[in-house]
C-alpha positions as CSV (number, residue, x, y, z in Angstrom):
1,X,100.2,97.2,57.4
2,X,98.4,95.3,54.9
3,X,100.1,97.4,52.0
4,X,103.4,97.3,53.1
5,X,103.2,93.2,53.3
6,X,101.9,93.4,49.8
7,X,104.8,95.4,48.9
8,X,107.6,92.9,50.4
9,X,106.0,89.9,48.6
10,X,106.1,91.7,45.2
11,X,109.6,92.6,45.5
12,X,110.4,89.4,46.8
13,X,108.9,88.0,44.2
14,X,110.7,90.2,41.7
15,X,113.4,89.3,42.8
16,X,113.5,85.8,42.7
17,X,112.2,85.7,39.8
18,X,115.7,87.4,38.1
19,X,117.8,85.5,40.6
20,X,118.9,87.8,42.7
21,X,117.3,86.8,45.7
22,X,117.2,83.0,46.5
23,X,115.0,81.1,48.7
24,X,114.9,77.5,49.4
25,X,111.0,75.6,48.7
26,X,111.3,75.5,52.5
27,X,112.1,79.3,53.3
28,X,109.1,80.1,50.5
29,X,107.0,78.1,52.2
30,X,107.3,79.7,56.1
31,X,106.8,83.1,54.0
32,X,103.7,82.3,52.7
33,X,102.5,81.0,55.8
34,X,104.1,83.9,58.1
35,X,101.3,86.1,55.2
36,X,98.6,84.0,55.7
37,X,98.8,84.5,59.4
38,X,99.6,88.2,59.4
39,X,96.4,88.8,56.9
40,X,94.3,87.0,59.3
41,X,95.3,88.8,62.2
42,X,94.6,92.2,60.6
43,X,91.4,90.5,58.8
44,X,89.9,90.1,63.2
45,X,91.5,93.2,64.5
46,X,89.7,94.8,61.1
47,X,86.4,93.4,62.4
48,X,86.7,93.9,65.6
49,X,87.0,97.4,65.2
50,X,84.3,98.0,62.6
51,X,81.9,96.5,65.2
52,X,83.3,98.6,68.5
53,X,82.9,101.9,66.4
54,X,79.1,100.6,65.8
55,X,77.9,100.1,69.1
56,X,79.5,103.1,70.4
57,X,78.0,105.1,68.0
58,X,74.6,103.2,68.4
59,X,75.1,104.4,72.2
60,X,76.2,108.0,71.1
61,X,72.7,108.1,69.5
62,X,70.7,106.6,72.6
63,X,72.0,109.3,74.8
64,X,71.4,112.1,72.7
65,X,67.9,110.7,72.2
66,X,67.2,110.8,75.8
67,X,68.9,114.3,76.1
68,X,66.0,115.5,73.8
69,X,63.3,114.0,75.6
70,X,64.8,115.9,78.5
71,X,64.8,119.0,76.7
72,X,61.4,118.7,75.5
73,X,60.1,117.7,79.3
74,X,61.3,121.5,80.2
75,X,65.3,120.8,81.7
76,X,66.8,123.6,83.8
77,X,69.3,125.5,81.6
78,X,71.6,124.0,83.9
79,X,71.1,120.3,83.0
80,X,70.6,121.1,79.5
81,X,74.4,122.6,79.9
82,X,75.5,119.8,81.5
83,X,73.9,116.9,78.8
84,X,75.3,118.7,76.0
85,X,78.7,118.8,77.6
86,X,78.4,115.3,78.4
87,X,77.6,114.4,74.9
88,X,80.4,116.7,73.3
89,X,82.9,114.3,75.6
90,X,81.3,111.2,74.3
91,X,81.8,112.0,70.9
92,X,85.2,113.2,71.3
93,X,85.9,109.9,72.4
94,X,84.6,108.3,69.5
95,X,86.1,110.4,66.8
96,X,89.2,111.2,68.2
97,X,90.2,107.7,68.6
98,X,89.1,106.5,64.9
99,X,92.5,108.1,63.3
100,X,95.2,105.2,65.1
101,X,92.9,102.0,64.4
102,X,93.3,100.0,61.2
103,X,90.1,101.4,59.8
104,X,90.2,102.4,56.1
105,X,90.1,106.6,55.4
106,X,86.5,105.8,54.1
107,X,85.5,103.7,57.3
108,X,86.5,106.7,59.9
109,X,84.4,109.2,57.2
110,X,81.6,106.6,57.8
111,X,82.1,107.1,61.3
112,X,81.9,110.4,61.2
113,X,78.8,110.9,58.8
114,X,77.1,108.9,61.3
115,X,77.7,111.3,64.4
116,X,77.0,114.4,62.4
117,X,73.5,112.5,61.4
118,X,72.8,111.4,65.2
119,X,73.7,115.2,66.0
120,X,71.4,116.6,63.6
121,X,68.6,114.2,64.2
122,X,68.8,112.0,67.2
123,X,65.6,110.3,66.8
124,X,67.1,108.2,63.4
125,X,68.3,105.2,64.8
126,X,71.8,104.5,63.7
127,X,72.5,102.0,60.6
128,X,73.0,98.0,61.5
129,X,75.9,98.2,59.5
130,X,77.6,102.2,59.2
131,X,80.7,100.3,57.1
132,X,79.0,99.6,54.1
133,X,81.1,99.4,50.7
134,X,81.2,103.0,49.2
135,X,82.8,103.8,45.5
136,X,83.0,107.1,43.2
137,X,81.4,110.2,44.7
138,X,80.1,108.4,48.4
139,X,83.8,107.0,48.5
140,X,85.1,110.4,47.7
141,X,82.7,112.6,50.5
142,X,84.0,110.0,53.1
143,X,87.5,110.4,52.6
144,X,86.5,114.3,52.9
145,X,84.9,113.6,56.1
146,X,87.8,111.6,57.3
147,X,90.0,114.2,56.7
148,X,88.4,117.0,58.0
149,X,87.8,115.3,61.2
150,X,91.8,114.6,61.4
151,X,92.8,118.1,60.8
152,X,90.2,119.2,64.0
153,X,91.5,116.5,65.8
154,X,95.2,117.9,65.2
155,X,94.3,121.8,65.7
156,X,93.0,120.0,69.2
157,X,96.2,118.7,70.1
158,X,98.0,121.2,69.1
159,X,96.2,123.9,71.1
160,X,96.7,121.3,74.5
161,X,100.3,121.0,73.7
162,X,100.5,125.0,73.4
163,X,98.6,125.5,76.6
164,X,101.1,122.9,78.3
165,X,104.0,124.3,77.1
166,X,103.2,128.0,77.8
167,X,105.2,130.0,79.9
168,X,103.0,130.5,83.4
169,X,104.9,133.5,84.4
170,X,103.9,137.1,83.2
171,X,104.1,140.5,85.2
172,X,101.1,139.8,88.0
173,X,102.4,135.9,88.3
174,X,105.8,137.6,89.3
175,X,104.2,140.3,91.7
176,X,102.2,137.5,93.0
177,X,105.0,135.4,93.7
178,X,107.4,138.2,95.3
179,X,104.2,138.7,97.5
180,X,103.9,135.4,98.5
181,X,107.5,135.1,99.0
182,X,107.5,138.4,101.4
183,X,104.6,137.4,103.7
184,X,106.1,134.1,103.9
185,X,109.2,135.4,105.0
186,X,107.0,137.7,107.6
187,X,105.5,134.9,109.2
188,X,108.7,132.9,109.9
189,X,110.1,135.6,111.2
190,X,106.9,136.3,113.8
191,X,106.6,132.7,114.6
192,X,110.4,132.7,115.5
193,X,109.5,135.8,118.0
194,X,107.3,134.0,119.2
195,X,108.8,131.0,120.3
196,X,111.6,133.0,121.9
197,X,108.9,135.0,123.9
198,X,107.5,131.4,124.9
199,X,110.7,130.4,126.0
200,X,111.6,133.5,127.9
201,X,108.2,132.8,130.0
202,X,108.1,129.2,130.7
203,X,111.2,129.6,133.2
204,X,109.6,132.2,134.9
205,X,106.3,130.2,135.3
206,X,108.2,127.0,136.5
207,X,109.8,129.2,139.3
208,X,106.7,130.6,140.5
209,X,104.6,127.0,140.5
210,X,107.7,125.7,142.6
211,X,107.2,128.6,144.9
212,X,103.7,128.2,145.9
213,X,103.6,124.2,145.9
214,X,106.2,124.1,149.0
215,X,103.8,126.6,150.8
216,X,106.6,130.0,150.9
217,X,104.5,131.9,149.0
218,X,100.9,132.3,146.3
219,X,101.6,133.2,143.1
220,X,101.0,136.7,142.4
221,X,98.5,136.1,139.6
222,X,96.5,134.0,142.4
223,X,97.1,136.8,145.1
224,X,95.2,139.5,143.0
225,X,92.5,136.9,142.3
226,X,92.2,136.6,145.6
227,X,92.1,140.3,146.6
228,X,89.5,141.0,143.8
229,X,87.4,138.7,144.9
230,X,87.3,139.8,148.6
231,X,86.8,143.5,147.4
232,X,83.6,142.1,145.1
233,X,82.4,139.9,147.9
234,X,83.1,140.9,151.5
235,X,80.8,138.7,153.2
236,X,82.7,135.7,151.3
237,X,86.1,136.9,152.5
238,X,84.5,137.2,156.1
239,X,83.4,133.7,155.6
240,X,86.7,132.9,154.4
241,X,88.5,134.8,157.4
242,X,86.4,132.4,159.9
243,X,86.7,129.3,158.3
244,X,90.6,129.8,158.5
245,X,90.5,130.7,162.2
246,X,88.4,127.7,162.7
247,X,90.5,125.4,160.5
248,X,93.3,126.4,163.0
249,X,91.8,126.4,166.2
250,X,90.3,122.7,164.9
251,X,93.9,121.8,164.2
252,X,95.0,123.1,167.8
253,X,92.6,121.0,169.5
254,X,93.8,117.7,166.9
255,X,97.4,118.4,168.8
256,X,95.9,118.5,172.1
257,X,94.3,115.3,171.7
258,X,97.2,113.8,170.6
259,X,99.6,115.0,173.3
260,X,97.1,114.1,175.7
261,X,97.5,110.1,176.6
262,X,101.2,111.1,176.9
263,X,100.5,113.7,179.8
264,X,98.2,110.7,181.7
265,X,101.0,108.3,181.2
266,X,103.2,110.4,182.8
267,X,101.4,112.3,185.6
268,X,98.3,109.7,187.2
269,X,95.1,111.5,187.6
270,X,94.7,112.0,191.8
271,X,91.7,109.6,191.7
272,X,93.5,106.6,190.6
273,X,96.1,107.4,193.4
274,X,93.2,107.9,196.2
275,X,91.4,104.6,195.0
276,X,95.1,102.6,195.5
277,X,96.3,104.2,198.5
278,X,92.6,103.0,199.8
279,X,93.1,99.7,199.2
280,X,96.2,99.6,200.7
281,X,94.5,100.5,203.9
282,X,91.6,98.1,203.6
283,X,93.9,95.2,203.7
284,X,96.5,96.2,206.1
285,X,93.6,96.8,208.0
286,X,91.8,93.1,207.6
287,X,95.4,91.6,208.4
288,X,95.2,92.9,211.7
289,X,91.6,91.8,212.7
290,X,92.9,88.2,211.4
């Protein structure tokens, strides 16, 4: 970004200076400024970066650190598999991300050397400062560094975007599907014979409840309950047979009763008419002694 700043104010200054491009004191001015502003923005974003990079390396080194100690304290193959895969990710996210900042080719190869060192040796502490100015050779092996890391980062993405974009199908993913696709089909058609059986029946059930709640009739499923139970247990069905008998005698005598008072009211017992006609007498009888 930097560059291509530099390059406009050359050329603008070029070509001022042969008069072809004109700018007021006022409009030369604003430019300047509008520089000045855009150089210190980079300048921060610059800095802020550097020092991001450092303490996530400085943490990329603690962890691989304690997943030595681990080692060394006898961890399961398992968690040994799982620390190094946890530390492959962290790195990843480190160096993959170091190619779209505004760090200089050098800087990301400083990166770089510094996870390869933490990798090789995680004890070493990391260096305060990993961006240190490099020139000739040092400059040179960074760039290298840089580079190589950019073209693994791009083989990366490119085997993602192959793996996204490849077909799925093949000759078992079609035989797979026409299978799925044919036992589907099966079970919609059972589930529909089903239903109809369902519906066929619960008619038939509604017209045998009806029949045995008004009393005309026990449903035949009940009747051969019934009968098989007798046949297991014929001192239950005798008891049965007698409870009924005496239910309806019991219900006889309920109808008696009731009919009863009716009979007195109509037809006097022959004591109550002995006991008046008495009376009668009695007083006739006193009448005629008065």
């Amino acid at each position: 970004m930097m560059a291509l700043l530099l390059q406009v104010m050359q050329q603008l200054q070029k070509a001022t200076a042969d008069g072809s491009v004109k700018l007021t004191r006022q409009q030369r001015a604003q430019l300047v400024t509008e520089a000045r502003d855009a150089q210190k923005i980079y300048d921060y974003q610059a800095q802020t970066t550097r020092a991001w990079y450092q303490v996530r390396t400085q943490d990329y080194q603690r962890e691989a650190k304690a997943a030595a100690a681990r080692v060394t304290a006898g961890a399961s193959p398992q968690e040994q598999t799982q620390s190094a895969a946890y530390l492959k990710g962290l790195r990843a996210s480190i160096e993959h991300t170091i190619h779209d900042t505004t760090l200089t080719p050098e800087q990301r190869g400083q990166v770089v050397q510094a996870l390869d060192a933490v990798d090789h040796d995680a004890s070493k502490p990391v260096p305060r400062n990993m961006f240190e100015q490099v020139e000739g050779e040092g400059a040179a092996r960074a760039r290298y560094e840089a580079a190589a890391s950019e073209y693994r980062l791009a083989q990366h993405r490119g085997q993602l975007t192959a793996a996204d974009t490849a077909p799925t199908g093949g000759a078992e993913a079609s035989e797979w599907q026409r299978e799925s696709t044919r036992r589907f089909d099966e079970l919609g058609h059972r589930i529909a014979r089903l239903e109809a059986a369902i519906e066929e029946l619960v008619p038939r059930h509604d017209v045998t409840a009806t029949a045995g709640s008004n009393g005309q009739a026990k449903p035949r499923a009940t009747q051969q309950t019934d009968q098989q139970h007798s046949a297991a247990h014929p001192h239950f069905a005798q008891a049965d047979a007698e409870s009924d008998s005496g239910g309806t005698a019991h219900a006889e005598a309920d109808a008696e009763q009731q009919e009863t008072p009716h009979a007195d009211q109509e037809h006097p017992a022959p004591e109550a008419e002995n006991a008046t006609q008495w009376r009668m007498d009695s007083t006739a009888q006193m009448q005629a002694e008065a």
